[in-house]
N, C-alpha and C positions, 0 to 999 in steps of 0.2 A: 514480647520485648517492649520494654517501659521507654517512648519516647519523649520528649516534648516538644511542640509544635516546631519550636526552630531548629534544635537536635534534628526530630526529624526528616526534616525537611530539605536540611544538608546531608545526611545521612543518604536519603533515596537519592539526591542529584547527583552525588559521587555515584552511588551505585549504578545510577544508569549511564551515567559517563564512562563507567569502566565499561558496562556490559554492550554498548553501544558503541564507543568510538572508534575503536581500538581493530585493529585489520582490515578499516571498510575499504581499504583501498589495494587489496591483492588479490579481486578478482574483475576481471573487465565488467563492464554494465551491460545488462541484456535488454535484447531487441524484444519489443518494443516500444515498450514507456519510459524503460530507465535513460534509452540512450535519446531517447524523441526530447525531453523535459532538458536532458543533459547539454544537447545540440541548441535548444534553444536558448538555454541561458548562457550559452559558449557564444552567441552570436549577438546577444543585447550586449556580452563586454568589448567582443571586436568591433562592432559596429558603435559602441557606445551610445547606443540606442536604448534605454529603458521605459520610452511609452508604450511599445507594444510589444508583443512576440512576434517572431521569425523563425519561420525554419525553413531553410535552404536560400535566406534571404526573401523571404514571400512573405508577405502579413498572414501569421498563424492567429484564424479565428476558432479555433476550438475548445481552447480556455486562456480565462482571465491571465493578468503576469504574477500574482501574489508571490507565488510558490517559485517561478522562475526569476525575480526579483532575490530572492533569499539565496538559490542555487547561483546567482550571477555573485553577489555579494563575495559567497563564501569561494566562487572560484578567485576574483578578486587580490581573499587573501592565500590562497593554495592554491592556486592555479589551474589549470584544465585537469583534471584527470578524475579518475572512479572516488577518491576519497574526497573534494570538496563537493561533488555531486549529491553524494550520502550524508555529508556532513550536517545537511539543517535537519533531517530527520533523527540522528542521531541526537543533538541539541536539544530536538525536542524530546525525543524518550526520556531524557533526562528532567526535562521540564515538567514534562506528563507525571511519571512516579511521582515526582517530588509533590503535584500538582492533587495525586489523586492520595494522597497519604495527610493533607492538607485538611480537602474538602472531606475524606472519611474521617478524621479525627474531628473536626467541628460538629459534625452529625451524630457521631455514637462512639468517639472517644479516640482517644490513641491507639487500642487495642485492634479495632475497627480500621483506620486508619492503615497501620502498617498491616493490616489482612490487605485491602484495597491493592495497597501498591502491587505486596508481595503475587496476589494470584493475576495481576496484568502481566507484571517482570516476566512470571514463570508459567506462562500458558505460550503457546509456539505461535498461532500465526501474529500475537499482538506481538509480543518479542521481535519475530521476524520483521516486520514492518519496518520498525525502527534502525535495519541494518540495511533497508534499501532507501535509491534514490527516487521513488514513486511520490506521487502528488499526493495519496490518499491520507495518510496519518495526520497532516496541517486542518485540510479538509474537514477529517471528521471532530479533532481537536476543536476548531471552532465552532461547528454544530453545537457541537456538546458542552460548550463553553457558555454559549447560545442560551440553549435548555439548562442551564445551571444559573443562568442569572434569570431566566424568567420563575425558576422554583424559587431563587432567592427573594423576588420582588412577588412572589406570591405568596410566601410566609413574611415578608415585612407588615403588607398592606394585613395580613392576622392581626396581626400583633397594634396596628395602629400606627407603625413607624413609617417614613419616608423610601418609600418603594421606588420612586422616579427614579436615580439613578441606575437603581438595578435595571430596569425597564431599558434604559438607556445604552448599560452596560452590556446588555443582551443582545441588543441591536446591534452596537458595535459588533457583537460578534460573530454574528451568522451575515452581516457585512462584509467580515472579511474572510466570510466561508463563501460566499458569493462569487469576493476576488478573488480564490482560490480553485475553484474548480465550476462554478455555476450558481446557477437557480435550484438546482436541488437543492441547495443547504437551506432556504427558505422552504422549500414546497417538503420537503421534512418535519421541520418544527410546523411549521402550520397545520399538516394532517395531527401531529402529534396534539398541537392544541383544541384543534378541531373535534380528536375522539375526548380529550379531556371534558371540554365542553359539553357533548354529546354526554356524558357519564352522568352529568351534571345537570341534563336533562335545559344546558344553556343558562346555569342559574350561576354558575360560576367553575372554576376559581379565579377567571380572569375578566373583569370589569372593561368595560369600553376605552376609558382612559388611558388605562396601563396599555393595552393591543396601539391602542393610540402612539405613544410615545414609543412603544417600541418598532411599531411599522414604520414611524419617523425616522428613527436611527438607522433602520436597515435603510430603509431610501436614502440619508446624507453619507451613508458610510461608504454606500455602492457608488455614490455619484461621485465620489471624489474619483475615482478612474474612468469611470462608465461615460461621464458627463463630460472631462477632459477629453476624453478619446474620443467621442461624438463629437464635439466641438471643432478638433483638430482634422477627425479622417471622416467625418460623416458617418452613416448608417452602416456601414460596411461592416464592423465586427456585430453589430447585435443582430444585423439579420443575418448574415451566415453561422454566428453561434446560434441562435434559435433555429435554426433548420436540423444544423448538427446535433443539439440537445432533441428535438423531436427523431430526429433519424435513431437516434441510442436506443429511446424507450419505444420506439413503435416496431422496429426490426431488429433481427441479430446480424452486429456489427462482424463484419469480416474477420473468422478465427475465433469470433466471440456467442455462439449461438450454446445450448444446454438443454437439459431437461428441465422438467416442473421444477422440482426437488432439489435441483443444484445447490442452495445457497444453505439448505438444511442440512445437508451432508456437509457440507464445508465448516459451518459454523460446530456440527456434532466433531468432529475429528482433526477440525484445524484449531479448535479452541481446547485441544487436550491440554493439562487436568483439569482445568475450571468448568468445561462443557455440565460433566458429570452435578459438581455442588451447585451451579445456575438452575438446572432441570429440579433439586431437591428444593430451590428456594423458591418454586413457583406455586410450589403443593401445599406450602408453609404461610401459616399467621402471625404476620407482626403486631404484638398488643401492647410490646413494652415501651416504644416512642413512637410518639404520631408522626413524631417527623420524620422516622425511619419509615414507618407505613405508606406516610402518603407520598415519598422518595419513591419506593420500592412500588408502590402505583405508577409513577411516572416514567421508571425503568420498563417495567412490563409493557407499557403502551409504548414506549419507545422501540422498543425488542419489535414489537410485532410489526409496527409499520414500517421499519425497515425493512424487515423481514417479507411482509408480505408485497412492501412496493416492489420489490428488484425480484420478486420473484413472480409477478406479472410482467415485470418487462422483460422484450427478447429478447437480449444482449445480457451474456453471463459472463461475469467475470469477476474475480474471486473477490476484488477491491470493493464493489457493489456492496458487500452485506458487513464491511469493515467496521461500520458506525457500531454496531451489536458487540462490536471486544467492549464498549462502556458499560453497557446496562448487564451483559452477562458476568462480566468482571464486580460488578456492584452486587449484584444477586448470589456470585456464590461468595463472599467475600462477607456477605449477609449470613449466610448458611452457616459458613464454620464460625462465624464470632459467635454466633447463634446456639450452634452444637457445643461449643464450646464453654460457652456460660450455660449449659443444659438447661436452655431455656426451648431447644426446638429436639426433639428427638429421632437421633443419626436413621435413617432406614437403611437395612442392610443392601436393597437394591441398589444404590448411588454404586458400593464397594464393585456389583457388576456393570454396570456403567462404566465406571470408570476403567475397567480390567478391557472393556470391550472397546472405549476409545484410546486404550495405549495399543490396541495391535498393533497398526501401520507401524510406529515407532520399533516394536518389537519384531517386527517381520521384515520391514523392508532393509533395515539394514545389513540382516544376514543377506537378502538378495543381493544387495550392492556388494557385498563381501566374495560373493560366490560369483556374480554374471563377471563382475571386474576381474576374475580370474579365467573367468570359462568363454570370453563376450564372442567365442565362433556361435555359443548355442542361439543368440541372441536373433541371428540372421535369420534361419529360417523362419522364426516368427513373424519376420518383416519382409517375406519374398511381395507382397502386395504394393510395399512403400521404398523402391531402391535408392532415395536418397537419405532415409531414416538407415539402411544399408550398410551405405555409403558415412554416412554418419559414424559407424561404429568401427570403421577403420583407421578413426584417429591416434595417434597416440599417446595415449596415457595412462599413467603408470599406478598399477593396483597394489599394495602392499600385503594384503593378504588378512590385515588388522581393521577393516570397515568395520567387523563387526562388533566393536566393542560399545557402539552408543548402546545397541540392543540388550549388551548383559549389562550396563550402566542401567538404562529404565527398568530393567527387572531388578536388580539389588534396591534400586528407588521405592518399588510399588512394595516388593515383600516385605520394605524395614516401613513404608505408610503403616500396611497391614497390619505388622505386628503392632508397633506402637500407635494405633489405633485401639485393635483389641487391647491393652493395659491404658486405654484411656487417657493415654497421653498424648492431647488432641493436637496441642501448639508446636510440640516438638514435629508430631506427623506431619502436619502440614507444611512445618518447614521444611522438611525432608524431601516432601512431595513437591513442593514447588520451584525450592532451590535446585534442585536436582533433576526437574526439567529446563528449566531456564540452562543449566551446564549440558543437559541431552542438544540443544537446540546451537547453543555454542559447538557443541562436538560436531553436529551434523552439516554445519558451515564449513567446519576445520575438513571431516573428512570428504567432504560430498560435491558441494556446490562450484569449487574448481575442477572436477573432475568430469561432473555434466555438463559445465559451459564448455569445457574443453571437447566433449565430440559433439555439441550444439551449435556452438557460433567460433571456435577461436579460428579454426584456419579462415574462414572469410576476415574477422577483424584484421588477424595477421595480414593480410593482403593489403586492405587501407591503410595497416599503419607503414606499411612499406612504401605507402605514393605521398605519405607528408610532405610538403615541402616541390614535390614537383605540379610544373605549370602544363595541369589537365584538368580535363572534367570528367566527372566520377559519377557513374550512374548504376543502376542495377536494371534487369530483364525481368520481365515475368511472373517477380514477386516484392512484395513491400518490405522495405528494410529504411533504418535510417542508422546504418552505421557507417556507408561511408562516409555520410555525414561529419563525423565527429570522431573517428579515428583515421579521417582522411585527412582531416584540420582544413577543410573544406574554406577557400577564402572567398570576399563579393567577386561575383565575376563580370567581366568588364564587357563581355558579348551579351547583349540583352536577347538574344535567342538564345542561352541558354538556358532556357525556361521554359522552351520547344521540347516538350522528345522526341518529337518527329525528325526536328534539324538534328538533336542529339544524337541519337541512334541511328538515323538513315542520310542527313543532310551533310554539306560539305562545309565541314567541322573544318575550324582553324587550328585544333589544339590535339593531344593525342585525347582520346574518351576511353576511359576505362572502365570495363564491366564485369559484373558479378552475376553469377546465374546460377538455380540447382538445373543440378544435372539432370533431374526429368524434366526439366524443360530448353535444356538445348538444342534438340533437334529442330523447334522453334526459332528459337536463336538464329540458328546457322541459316533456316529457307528466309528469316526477315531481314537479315544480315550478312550475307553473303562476302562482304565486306571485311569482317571482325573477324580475328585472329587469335587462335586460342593460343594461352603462354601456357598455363599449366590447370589440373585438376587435382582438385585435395580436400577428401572426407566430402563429400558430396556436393561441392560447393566448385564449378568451373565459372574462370578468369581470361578474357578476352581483351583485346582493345582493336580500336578504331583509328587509322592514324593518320594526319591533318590531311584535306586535300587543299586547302589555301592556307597565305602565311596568317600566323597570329596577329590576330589586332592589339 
C-alpha cells in the first residue's frame, strides 16, 4: 500500500482508533492493576488532589502520577467507569500506529512504514495492551521514544548536523518514563547504551557531551514532580518507592513469582504472527541501509536487555518484557519488507514457526467452546483448589459458537500459506496480520466477559451494591482493590479507619462490610466471631460487622 507520510499517518490513527476505542467499556476492570491505577485516579478527581497518588485515601508510593494523571483527566471527561479507565491507552494505540508507520517510513520508506504499524496492529499481546487500563503501554512508549531520539541525535552528530535537541528530546522522554512507572525506564536505556558502548569497545557512538545533555533533561524533566513533591511532602515518596522498586527486582512479588524462561515463552506465543519473522530477522544481514543496519543493531540490543533484565529478576509478570513488542515488531516488519524486495531469502522454517506459535490460538478456543458447554468436567481437576471450584459455579452462559476464532486463524494461516507459495508476499502478509488483529478482536467479543464472569463478577457485583451507603468496606485474607472502586469508596471521617485491627475487630461506628474466599472463612469466623454472613456466591463469601457505637 502506496502511503504518504501524512495519508499515512491519518490513515493508522483512524485505524487504531477503530481498533481500540470502541467496547472498552463492557467489561468490569480486573483485580489487580486495572482497578488499583483505576481507584487511584478515581480518588485524585474526588479529592481533587493531583500532587500525588492515593489509594484508599493513603499516600500511594509505588509509582509516579504520570499515568494516573491521564486516567484522572479522561475520567473527568467520561466519568468513573471501565471505559474512561482504558481510554488513554486506547489514545495511545492510536498514536503509537500512527507514530510507528512515521518513524518506519523516514527509515526505509513507506513500504516499510505501513509493514511497522501493520505487524504491531496484528500481533496479540501488543493489540491487547492497548484495550487495557494497565500503566505499561505509556511506560514503554516513552522508553522507546527515549531510545529513538538518542539514535536520532546519534545520526545527526554523523552527519555534522545539530544533535542537541535530539539529545534533549530524549531526555524528555525517558523523563516522562520515570513519571510513569519508575527508574527502570532510565536503568534501560542506560544498560542499552552501556552495551552499545561496550560494542564500541567505548570509542563511540555517543560522545560525553551528547550523555551530557541528555542525563540533563532526564534530571529537569523528573524534577519537575520529583522536586515538587519533595519539597512539599519530604523524603517520603522516594524512600518508600525505592524500597518497593528494590523489593520488585530482588524477590517475587506476591502472585508474581515464575520460572527462568517465563518472559521467553510469553514473548514466543504472546507475540503471535510477528514472533515467528523477528526470530528470521535475527539470522539475517542488512547491507542495503546503514541506517537500517545500525537501527536493527540497536533493536537487538534493546530485545536482549530487556529480555534478559526481567528475566533475572524475581517478580514475573507478563507487563515486564512489554518493552520487546518495539524491537520485535521492527525486526519482523524488517523481514518481510526484506522478503519482500527478495532482498533477504524466506527460510521455510519461519512457515513452522509460525504454525507452532498459532496453536494456543488454534486449540484453546475449541477448549472454551467445549468446557463452556461441559464446565461439570472442569471440577474435578480443581478438587485441590475449592474456591477455583466455587468459581465455576457462576453463571454464564455458553453459546456453543466459541469456536469459531480457531477456524477464523486456520482459514488465516492456510490462505498466508497459499499466497505465500504463489509469491504473493504483501497480499500474505496482510492476510496474516489483519486477520489476527480480527482473531484478537474476536477473542475479547467471545471470551474475556465470560472469564471475568466466573473470576471476579459476583464479588464486584456485591461492592457495586453498597455505592452510596455510609460503611466501610474491607476484605479478609486476601488482596483485592475492588471494593475500592466499585464500592465508590468515599474520605472517611473516622481516622481509624486506617486500623484493621479497629476495622475488623474494633468497636466500629458504622456497618463494615466484608469480602472473603471461601477457603479462608473458617478463619474468618474464629477472628471474627462477630461478622455475619448475608450470603455466598461462586467462591467469594460476604459478611458484615455492625456498629457497636453511634457514627461520628
Amino acid at each position: 500500500m502506496q502511503l504518504s507520510k501524512a495519508g499515512g499517518t491519518i490513515f493508522w490513527a483512524l485505524i487504531g482508533a477503530l481498533l481500540f476505542i470502541p467496547f472498552n467499556g463492557n467489561v468490569h476492570l480486573f483485580d489487580w492493576d486495572e482497578i488499583n491505577f483505576a481507584e487511584i485516579a478515581r480518588e485524585m478527581v474526588l479529592l481533587n488532589n493531583f500532587q500525588e497518588p492515593f489509594i484508599n485515601f493513603v499516600s500511594f508510593t509505588e509509582k509516579p502520577p504520570l499515568f494516573f494523571w491521564l486516567q484522572a483527566c479522561s475520567m473527568m471527561i467520561w466519568g468513573v467507569n471501565e471505559f474512561a479507565a482504558r481510554f488513554p491507552n486506547a489514545i495511545l494505540g492510536a498514536i503509537t500506529l500512527a507514530c510507528l508507520f512515521r518513524w518506519g517510513s523516514g527509515m526505509g520508506g513507506a513500504r516499510f512504514g505501513y509493514l511497522w504499524a501493520l505487524v504491531y496492529a496484528g500481533s496479540v499481546l501488543p493489540h491487547l495492551y492497548f484495550k487495557s487500563g494497565i500503566i505499561d503501554p505509556w511506560f514503554n512508549f516513552f522508553i522507546f521514544l527515549g531510545i529513538l531520539g538518542l539514535f536520532r541525535g546519534v545520526q545527526e552528530k554523523k552527519k555534522g548536523g545539530r544533535y542537541f535537541k535530539w539529545m534533549w528530546l530524549a531526555g524528555l522522554a525517558t523523563g516522562l518514563g520515570i513519571l510513569t512507572k519508575g527508574p527502570v525506564a532510565l536503568l534501560i536505556t542506560g544498560l542499552m547504551v552501556f552495551v552499545l558502548l561496550a560494542m564500541k569497545l567505548f570509542r563511540g557512538p555517543f560522545s560525553f557531551a551528547q550523555l551530557f545533555h541528555y542525563g540533563s533533561s532526564v534530571i529537569l524533566t523528573t524534577a519537575l514532580w520529583m522536586g515538587y513533591n519533595f519539597m512539599v511532602n519530604g523524603e517520603k515518596f522516594i524512600v518508600e518507592f525505592t524500597i518497593r522498586q528494590w523489593a520488585l527486582l530482588t524477590t517475587p512479588d506476591a502472585g508474581h513469582g515464575g520460572f527462568l524462561m517465563y518472559h521467553f515463552v510469553v514473548l514466543l506465543w504472546g507475540c503471535f504472527p510477528m514472533a515467528a519473522f523477528m526470530i528470521f530477522g535475527f539470522f539475517q544481514r542488512e547491507t542495503k541501509s546503514e541506517l537500517l543496519a545500525t537501527m536493527k543493531q540497536w533493536m537487538q540490543v534493546l530485545f536482549w536487555v530487556v529480555l534478559i533484565l526481567f528475566t533475572l529478576v524475581n517478580t514475573k509478570i507478563v507487563h515486564y518484557s512489554s518493552l520487546c513488542y518495539f524491537p520485535m515488531s521492527f525486526l519482523a516488519a524488517l523481514s518481510i519488507d526484506r522478503i519482500i524486495a527478495n532482498k533477504w531469502r524466506y527460510s521455510a522454517w519461519v512457515k513452522y514457526v509460525l504454525w507452532l506459535t498459532a496453536l494456543p490460538y488454534l486449540l484453546v478456543p475449541i477448549a472454551f467452546a467445549y468446557l463452556g458447554q461441559n464446565i461439570d468436567e472442569l471440577k474435578p481437576l480443581l478438587e485441590a483448589d475449592p474456591f477455583a471450584q466455587a468459581n465455576l459455579a457462576a453463571e454464564v452462559k455458553w453459546t456453543g459458537w466459541e469456536w469459531l476464532p480457531a477456524l477464523w486463524i486456520l482459514v488465516v494461516l492456510m490462505l498466508f500459506t497459499w499466497l505465500q507459495q504463489q509469491n504473493k508476499w504483501m497480499r500474505a502478509v496482510q492476510v496474516l496480520f489483519w486477520g489476527a488483529a480480527v482473531w484478537v478482536q474476536a477473542g475479547l467479543f467471545f471470551y474475556i466477559k465470560r472469564v471475568e464472569g466466573y473470576s471476579q463478577r459476583a464479588n464486584i457485583e456485591f461492592w457495586e451494591s453498597k455505592q452510596g451507603e455510609d460503611a466501610y468496606l474491607t476484605s479478609f485474607g486476601y488482596k483485592t482493590y475492588t471494593h475500592y472502586f466499585y464500592g465508590r469508596i468515599q474520605p472517611p471521617k473516622n481516622p481509624k479507619y486506617h486500623e484493621p485491627e479497629w476495622l475488623l475487630k474494633g468497636a466500629v461506628d458504622k456497618p463494615v462490610y466484608i469480602s472473603v474466599k471461601i477457603t479462608q472463612e473458617a478463619e474468618l469466623k474464629q477472628a471474627l466471631p462477630d461478622a455475619e454472613l448475608l450470603y455466598s456466591k461462586n467462591g467469594f463469601s460476604f459478611y458484615e460487622r455492625r456498629p457497636l457505637l453511634p457514627a461520628k
